[in-house]
C-alpha positions in Angstrom: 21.6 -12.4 -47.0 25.3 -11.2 -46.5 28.2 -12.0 -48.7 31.7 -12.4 -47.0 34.4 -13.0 -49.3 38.5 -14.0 -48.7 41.0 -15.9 -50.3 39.7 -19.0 -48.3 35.8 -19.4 -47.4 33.0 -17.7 -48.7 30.3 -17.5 -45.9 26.7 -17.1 -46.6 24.5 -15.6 -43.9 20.9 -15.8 -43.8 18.6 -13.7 -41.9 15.9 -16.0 -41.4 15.0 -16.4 -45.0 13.1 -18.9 -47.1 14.6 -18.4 -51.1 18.3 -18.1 -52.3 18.8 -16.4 -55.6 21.6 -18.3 -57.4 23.7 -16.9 -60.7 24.9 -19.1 -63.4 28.1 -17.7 -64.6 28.2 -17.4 -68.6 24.5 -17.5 -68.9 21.8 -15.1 -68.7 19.4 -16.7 -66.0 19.2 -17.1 -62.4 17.8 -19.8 -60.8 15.8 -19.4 -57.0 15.5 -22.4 -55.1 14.5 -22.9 -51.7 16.9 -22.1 -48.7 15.0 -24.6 -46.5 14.5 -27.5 -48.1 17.7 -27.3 -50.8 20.5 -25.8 -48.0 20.3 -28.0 -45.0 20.9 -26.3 -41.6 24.6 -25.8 -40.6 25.6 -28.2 -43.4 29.3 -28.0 -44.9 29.1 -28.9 -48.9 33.0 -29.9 -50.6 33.3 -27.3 -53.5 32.2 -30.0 -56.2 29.0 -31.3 -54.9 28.6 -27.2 -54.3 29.4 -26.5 -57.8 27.1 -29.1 -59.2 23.9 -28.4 -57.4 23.9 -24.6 -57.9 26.6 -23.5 -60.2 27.7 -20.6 -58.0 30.7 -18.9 -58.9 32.4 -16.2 -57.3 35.0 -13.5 -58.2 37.8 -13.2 -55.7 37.0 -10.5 -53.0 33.9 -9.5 -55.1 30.2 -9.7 -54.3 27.8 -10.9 -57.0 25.2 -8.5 -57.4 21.6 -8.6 -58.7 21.4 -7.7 -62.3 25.4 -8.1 -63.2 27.3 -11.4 -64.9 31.1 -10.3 -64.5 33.3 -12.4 -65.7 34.5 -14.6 -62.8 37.8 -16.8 -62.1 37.8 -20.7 -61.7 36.3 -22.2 -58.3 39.8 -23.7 -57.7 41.1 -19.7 -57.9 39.0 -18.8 -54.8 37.1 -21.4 -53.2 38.3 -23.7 -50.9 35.5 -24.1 -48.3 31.6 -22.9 -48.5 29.8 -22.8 -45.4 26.1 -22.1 -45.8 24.0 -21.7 -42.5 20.2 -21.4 -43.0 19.9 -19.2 -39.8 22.4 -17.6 -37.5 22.6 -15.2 -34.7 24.6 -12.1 -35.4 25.8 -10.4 -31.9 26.8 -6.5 -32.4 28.1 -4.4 -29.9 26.5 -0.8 -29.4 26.4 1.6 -27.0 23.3 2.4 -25.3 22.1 4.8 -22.8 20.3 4.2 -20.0 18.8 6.7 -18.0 19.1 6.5 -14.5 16.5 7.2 -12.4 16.8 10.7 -9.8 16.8 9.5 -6.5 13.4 10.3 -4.4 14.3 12.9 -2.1 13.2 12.7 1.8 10.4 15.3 2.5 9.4 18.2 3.0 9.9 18.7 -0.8 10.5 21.8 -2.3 7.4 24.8 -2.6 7.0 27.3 -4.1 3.8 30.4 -4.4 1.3 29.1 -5.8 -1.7 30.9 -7.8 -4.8 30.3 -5.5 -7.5 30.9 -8.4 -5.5 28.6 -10.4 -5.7 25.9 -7.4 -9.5 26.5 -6.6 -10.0 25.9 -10.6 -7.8 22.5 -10.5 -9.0 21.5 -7.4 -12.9 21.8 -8.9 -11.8 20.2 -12.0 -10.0 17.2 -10.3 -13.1 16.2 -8.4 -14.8 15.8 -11.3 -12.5 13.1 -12.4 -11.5 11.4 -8.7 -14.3 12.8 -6.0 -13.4 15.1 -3.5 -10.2 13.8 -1.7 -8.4 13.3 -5.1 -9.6 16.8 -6.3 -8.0 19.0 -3.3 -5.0 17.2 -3.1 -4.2 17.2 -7.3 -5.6 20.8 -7.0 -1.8 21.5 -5.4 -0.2 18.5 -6.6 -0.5 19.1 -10.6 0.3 23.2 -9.9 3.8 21.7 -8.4 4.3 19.4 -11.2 4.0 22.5 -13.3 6.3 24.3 -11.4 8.5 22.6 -9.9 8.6 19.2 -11.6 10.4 16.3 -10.0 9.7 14.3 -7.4 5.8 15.6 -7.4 5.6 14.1 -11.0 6.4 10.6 -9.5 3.4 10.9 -7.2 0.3 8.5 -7.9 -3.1 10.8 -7.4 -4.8 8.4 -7.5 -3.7 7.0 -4.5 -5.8 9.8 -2.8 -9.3 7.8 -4.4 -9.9 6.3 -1.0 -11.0 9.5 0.9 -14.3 9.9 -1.6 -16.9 10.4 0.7 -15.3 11.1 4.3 -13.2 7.6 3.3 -14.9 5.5 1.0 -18.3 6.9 2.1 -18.2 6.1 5.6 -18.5 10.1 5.9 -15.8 10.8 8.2 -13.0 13.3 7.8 -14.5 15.1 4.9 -12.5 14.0 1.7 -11.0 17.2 0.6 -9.5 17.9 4.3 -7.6 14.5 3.6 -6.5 15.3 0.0 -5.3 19.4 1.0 -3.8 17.8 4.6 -1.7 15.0 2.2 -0.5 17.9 0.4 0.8 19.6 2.9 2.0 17.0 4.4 4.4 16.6 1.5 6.1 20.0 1.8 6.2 21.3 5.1 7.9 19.3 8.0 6.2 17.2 10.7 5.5 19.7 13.4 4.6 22.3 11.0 2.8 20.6 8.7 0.3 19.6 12.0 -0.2 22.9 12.9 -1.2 24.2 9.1 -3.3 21.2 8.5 -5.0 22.0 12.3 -5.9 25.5 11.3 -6.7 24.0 7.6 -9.8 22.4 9.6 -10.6 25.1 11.9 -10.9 27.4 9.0 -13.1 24.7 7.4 -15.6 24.6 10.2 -16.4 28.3 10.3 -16.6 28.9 6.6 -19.4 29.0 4.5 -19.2 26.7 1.3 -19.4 26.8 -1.2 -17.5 29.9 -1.7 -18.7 33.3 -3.6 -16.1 32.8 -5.6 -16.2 29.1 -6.9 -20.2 30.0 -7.2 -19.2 32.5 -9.7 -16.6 30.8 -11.7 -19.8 28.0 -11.9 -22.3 30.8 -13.2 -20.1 32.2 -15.5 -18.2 28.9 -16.5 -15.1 30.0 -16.0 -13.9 26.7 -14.1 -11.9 24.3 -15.9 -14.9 21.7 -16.8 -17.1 21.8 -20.1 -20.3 20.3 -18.7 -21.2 21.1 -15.5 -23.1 19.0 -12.8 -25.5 22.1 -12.3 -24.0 25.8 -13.2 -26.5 27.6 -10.5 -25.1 29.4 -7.6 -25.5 27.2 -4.8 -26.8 27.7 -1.3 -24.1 28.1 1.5 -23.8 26.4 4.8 -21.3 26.0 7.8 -20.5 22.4 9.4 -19.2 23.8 12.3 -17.2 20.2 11.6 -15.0 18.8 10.2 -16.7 15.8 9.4 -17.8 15.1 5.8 -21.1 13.3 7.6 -22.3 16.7 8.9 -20.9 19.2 6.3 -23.3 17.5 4.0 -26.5 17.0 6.2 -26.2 20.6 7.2 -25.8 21.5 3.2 -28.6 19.6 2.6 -31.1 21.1 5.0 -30.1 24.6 4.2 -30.3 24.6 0.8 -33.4 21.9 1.0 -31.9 19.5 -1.4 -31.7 15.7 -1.2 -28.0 14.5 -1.3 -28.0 11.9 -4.1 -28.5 14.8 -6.7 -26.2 16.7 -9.0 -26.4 19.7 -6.8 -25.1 18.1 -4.5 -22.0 16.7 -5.9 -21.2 20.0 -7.7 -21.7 21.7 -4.2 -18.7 19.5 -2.9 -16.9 19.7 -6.2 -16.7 23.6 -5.5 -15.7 22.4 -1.7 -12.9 20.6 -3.3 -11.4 23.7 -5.3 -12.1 25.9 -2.5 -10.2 24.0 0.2 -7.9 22.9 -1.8 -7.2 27.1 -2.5 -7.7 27.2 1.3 -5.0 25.3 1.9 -2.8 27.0 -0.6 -3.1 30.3 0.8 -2.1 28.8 4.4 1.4 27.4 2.5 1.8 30.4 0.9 1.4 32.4 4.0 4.0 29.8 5.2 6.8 30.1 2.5 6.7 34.2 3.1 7.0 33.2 7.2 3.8 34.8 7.5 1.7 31.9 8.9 0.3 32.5 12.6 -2.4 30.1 13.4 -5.7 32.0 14.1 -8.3 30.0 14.7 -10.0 29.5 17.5 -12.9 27.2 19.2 -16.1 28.9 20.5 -16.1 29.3 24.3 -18.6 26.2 24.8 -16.5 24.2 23.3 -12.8 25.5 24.8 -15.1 25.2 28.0 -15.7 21.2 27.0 -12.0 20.7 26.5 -11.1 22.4 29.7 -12.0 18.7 31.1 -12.8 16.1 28.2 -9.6 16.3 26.9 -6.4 14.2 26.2 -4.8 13.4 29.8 -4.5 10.4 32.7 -7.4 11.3 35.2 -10.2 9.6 33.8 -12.4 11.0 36.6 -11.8 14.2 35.7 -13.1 13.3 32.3 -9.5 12.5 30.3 -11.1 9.8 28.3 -11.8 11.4 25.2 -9.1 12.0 21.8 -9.7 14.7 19.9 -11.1 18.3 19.1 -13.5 20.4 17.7 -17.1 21.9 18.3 -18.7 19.8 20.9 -22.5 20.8 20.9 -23.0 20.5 17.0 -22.9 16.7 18.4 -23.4 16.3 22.1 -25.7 17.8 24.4 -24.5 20.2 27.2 -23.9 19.5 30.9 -22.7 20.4 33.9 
């Protein structure tokens, strides 16, 4: 309760309370009725009726406080008018601060050299909590946060859950190809950002995974994980595709293990890190204007393309879209 005093009114302010403590001037007692059922709502009482039902008197321009009887002056001295409202809304103005929100910026965003080991470790480590797509691309997502901060800390990973599997286990682009693409995507402009990602998935095919290095970080336990799916170095193989469908048959029959098994799934966890430090070292090679695109297809398949290719003579064979090692799918012909 607040006490405001003048020469006029005396206005008692509850804050949603149920009691009033009332003094009895020249006696040593108090008396504590209750504020909801003895002080109606909004109700204006005439000094006498006041007077008689609670014996409140008040010094002039003084508050009554718990514990002291002062002497006080007459009603007629003071009071001319008590207004007593059981509940009231008290408006105050403050000042507040509002922080306003940093404008998302139109790519390509900001990059910086990144640590490759570091990557390859976050890349491994984020697999293990969102699957392969998720792990390469927050592999080089959280190392910007880190370094560069905003806008990559406005970015939802977990957007990039859908790409599990060669997209939601239809076994098509292999997962962490999507994730490292998205990422570089994200920091290098349109044209460029084709031609990185296009040598990201040459450089795929040919390469043996998982790496020597993510199979040592495993047997030594030096990635970022506690408990690991299996801790053994791991058979390699190469896809000679892109395609998460035949990266992981060919895994399978080299190293002769069925592909609903934890050796599996570590095998493409270490995938994950390793692309994901893949494509690092391409954007890195980038930023230092070092990047030259290497990679090329095997004569049988350059050979393929020299007619199946994107064009407007369908009888010479334009009727195809795409790229990549032809034989590890189709048969030769003439």
């Amino acid at each position: 309760m607040r006490l405001e005093t003048s020469l006029h009114r005396i206005r008692l302010v509850h804050f949603r309370v149920h009691t009033l403590t009332i003094f009895r001037p020249g006696r040593k007692e108090m008396k504590t009725i209750d504020a909801a059922s003895d002080l109606p709502e909004s109700s204006l009482r005439s000094r006498r009726k006041f007077l008689k039902e609670t014996g409140l008197a008040v010094a002039a321009g003084a508050a009554v406080l718990v514990g002291c009887a002062p002497t006080a002056p007459t009603p007629e001295q003071v009071i001319k008018e008590v207004e007593v409202t059981r509940q009231v809304e008290v408006e105050a103005t403050r000042q507040v601060e509002v922080e306003v929100p940093q404008e998302i910026p139109a790519s390509p965003w900001q990059y910086v050299e990144l640590d490759v080991e570091e990557v390859r470790k976050r890349g491994h480590e984020g697999y293990y909590r969102g699957d392969c797509c998720f792990g390469a691309f927050v592999g080089i997502l959280e190392a910007l946060k880190d370094k560069v901060g905003f806008p990559f800390t406005q970015i939802p990973a977990e957007m990039m859950g859908f790409g599990a599997g060669g997209v939601s286990g239809w076994g098509t682009t292999c997962g962490a190809l999507i994730g490292a693409a998205a990422a570089i995507n994200l920091v290098t402009e349109k044209d460029l950002a084709r031609k990185i990602v296009s040598e990201l998935l040459g450089k795929y095919s040919v390469t043996p995974f998982p790496s020597e290095t993510s199979n040592n970080y495993a047997v030594n336990h030096e990635f970022l994980v506690t408990e690991y799916k299996s801790d053994k170095a791991l058979p390699q193989s190469v896809s000679n595709s892109p395609l998460c469908h035949v990266s992981v048959t060919e895994w399978c029959k080299a190293a002769g293990i069925a592909s609903k098994t934890p050796e599996r799934a570590e095998r493409c966890g270490r995938l994950a890190g390793d692309v994901a430090a893949m494509a690092a070292e391409l954007l890195n090679a980038n930023l230092a204007a070092a990047f030259v695109p290497a990679f090329q297809f095997s004569q049988e398949a350059q050979g393929c393309m020299s007619c199946h290719t994107l064009g407007d003579n369908f009888a010479a064979g334009n009727f195809i879209q795409g790229k990549g090692e032809c034989l590890s799918c189709h048969e030769p012909h003439q």
